[in-house]
mmCIF file of the C-alpha atoms, coordinates in Angstrom:
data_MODEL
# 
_entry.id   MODEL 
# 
loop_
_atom_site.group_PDB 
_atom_site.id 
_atom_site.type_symbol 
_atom_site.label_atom_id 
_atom_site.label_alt_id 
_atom_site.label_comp_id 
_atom_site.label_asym_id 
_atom_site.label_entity_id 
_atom_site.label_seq_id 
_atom_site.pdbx_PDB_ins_code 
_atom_site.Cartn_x 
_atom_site.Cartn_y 
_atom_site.Cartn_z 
_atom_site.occupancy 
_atom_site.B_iso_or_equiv 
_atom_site.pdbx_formal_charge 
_atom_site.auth_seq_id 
_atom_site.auth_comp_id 
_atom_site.auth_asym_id 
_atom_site.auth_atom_id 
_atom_site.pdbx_PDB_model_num 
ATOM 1  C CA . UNK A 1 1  ? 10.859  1.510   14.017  1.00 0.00 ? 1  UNK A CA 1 
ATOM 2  C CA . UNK A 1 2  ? 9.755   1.598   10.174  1.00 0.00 ? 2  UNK A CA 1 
ATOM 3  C CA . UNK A 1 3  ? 6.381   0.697   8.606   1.00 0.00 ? 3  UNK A CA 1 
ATOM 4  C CA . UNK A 1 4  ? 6.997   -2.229  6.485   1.00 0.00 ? 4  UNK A CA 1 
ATOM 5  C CA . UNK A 1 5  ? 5.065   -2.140  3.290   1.00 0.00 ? 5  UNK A CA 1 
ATOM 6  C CA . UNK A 1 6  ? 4.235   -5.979  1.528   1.00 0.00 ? 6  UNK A CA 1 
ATOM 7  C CA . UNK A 1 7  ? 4.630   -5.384  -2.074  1.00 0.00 ? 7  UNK A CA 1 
ATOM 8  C CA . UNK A 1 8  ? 2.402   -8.329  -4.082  1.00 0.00 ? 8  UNK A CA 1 
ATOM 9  C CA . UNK A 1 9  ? 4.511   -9.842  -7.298  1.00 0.00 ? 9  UNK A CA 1 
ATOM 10 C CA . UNK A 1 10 ? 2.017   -7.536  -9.681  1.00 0.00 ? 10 UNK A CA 1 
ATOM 11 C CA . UNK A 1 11 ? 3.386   -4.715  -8.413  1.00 0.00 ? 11 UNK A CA 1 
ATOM 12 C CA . UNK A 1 12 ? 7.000   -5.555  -7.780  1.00 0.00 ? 12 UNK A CA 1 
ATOM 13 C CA . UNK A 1 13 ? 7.555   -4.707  -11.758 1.00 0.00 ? 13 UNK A CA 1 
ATOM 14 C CA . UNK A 1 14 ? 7.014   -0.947  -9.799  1.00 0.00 ? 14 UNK A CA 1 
ATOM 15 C CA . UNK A 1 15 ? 9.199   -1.492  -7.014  1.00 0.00 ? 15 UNK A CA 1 
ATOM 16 C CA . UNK A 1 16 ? 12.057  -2.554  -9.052  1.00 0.00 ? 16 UNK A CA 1 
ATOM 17 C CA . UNK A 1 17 ? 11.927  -6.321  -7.551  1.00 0.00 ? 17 UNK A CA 1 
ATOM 18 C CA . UNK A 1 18 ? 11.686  -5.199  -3.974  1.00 0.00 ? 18 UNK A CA 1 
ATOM 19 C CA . UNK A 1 19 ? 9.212   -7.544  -1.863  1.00 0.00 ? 19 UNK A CA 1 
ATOM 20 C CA . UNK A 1 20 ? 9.040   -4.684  0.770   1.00 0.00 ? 20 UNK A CA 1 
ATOM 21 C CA . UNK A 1 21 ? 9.612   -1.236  1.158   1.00 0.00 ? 21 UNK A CA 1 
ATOM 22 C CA . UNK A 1 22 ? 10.421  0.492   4.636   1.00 0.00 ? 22 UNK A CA 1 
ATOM 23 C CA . UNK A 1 23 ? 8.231   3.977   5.382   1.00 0.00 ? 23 UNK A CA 1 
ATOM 24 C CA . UNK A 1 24 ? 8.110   6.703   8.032   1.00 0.00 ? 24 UNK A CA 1 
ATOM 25 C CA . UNK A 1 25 ? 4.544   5.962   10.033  1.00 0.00 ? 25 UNK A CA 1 
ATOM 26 C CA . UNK A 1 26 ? 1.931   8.339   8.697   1.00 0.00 ? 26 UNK A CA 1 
ATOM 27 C CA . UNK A 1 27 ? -1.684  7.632   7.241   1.00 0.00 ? 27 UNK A CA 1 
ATOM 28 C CA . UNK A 1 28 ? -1.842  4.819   4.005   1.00 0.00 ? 28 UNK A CA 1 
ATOM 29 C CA . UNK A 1 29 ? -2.282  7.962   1.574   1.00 0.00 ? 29 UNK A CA 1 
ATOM 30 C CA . UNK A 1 30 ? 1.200   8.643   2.924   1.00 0.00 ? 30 UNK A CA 1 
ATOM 31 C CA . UNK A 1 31 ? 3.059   5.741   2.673   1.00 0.00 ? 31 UNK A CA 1 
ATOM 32 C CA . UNK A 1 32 ? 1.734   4.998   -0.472  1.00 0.00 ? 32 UNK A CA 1 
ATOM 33 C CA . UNK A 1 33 ? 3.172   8.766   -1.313  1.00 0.00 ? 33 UNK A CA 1 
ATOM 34 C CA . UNK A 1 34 ? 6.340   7.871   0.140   1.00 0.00 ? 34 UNK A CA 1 
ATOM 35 C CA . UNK A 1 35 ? 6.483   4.516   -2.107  1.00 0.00 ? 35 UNK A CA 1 
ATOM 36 C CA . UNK A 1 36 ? 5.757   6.706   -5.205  1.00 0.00 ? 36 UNK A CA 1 
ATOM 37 C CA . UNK A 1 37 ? 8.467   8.912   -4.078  1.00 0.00 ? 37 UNK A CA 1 
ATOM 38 C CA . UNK A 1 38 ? 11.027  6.014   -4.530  1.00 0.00 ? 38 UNK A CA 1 
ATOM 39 C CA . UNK A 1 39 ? 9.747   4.179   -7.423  1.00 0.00 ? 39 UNK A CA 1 
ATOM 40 C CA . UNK A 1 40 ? 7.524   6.167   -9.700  1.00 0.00 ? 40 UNK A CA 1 
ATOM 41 C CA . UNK A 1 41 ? 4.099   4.965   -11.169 1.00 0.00 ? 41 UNK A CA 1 
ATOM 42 C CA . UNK A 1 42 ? 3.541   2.954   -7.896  1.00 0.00 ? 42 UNK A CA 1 
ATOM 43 C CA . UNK A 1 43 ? 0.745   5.301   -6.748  1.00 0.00 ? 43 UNK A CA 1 
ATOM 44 C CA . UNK A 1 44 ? -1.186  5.356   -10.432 1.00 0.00 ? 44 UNK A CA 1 
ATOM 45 C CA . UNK A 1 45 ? -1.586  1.605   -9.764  1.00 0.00 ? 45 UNK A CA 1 
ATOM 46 C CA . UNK A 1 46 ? -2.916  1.645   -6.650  1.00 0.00 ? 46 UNK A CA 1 
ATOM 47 C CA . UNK A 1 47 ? -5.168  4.483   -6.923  1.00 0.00 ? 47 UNK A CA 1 
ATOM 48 C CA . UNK A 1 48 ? -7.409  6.462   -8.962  1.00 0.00 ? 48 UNK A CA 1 
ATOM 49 C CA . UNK A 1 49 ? -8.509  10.061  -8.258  1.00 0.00 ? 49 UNK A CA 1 
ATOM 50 C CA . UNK A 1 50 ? -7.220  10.243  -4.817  1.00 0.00 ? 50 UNK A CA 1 
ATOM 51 C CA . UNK A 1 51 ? -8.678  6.784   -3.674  1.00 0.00 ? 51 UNK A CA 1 
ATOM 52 C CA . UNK A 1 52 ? -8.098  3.200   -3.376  1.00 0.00 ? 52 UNK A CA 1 
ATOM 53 C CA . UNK A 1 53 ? -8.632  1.823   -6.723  1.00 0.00 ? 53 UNK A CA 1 
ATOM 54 C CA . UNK A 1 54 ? -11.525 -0.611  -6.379  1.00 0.00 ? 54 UNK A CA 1 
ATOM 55 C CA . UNK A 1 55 ? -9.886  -4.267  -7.058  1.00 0.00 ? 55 UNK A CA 1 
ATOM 56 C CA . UNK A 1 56 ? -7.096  -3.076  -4.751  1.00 0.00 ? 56 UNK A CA 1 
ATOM 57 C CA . UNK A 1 57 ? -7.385  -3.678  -0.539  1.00 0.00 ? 57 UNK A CA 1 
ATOM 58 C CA . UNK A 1 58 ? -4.678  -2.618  1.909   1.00 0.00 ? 58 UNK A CA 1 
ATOM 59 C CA . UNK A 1 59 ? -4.104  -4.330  5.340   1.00 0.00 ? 59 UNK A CA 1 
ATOM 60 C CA . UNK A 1 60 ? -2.991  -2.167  8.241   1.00 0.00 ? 60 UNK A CA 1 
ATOM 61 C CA . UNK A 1 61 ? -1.699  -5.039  10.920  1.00 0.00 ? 61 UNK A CA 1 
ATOM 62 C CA . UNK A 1 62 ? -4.190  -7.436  9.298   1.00 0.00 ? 62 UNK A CA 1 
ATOM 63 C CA . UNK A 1 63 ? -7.202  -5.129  9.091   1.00 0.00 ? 63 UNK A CA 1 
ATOM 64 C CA . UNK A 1 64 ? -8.952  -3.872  5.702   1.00 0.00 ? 64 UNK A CA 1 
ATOM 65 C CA . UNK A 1 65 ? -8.594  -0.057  5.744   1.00 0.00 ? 65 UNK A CA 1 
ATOM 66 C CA . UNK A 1 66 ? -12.051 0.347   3.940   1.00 0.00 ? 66 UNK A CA 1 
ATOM 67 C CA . UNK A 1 67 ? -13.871 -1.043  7.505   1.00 0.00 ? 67 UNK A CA 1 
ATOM 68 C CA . UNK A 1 68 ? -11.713 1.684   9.309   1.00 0.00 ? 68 UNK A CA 1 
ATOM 69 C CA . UNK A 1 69 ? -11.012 5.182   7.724   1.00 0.00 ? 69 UNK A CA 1 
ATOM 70 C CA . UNK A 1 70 ? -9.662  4.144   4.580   1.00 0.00 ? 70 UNK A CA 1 
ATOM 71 C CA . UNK A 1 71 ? -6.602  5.682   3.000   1.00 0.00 ? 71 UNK A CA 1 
ATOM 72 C CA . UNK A 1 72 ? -6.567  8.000   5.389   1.00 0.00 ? 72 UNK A CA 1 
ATOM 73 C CA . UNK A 1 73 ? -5.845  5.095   8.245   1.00 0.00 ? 73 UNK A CA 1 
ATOM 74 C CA . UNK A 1 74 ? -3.183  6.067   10.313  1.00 0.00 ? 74 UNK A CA 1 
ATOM 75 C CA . UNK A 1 75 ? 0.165   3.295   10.147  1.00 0.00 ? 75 UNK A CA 1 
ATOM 76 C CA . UNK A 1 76 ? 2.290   3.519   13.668  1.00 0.00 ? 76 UNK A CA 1 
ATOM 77 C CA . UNK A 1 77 ? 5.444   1.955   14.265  1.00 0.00 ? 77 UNK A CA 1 
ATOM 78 C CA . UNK A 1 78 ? 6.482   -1.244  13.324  1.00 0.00 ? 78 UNK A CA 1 
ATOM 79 C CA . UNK A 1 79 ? 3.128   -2.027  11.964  1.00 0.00 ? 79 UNK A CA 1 
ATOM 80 C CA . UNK A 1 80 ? 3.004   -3.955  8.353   1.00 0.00 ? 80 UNK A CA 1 
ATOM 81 C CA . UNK A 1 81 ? 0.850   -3.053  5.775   1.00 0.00 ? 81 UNK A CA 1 
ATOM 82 C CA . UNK A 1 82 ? -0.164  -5.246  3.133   1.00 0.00 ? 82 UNK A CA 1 
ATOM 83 C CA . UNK A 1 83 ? -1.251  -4.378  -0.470  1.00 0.00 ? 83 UNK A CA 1 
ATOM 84 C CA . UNK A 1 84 ? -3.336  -6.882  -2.254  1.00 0.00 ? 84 UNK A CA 1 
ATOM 85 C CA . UNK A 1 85 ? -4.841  -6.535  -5.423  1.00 0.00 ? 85 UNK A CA 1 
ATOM 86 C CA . UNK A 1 86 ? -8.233  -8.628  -6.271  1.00 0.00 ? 86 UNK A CA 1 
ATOM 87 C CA . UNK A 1 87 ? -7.166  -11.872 -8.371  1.00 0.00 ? 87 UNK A CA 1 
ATOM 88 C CA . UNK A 1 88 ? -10.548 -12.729 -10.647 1.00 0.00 ? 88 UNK A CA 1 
ATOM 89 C CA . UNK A 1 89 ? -10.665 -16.308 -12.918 1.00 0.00 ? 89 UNK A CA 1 
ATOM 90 C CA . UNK A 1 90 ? -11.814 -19.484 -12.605 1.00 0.00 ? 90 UNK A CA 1 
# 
């Protein structure tokens, strides 16, 4: 069963429209790799020097990576991982 990845609308200019991508289970470094893989530039926008940029939180089955192990939290089966980037105004 694939890891479903939530694409937000800021990104989907990346992902060529798509809303969600399908990934192999593996840690969020790697799905985020695999995402890359298919659409290039996704990773630069996510991250910056090998880490979650900072206005940028991932969801792994509704929990925020950066209270567990970060981008190196493993994704298993059928999970869904969100990415949502910070939204400032006022």
């Amino acid at each position: 069963m694939p890891v479903i990845v939530k694409i937000p609308s800021p990104l989907r200019t990346v992902t060529a429209g798509e809303a969600q991508v399908e990934c192999a289970p593996g840690t969020v470094r790697e799905l985020i790799s695999e995402v890359d893989g298919r659409y290039g530039g996704f990773a630069e926008r996510v991250m910056d020097d090998g880490q979650l940029r900072r206005f940028v939180n991932v969801f792994v089955a509704g929990e925020d990576v950066r209270f567990g192990d970060g981008i190196e939290t493993a994704v298993s089966d059928g999970q869904e991982v969100q990415i949502l980037p910070a939204v400032a105004g006022g």
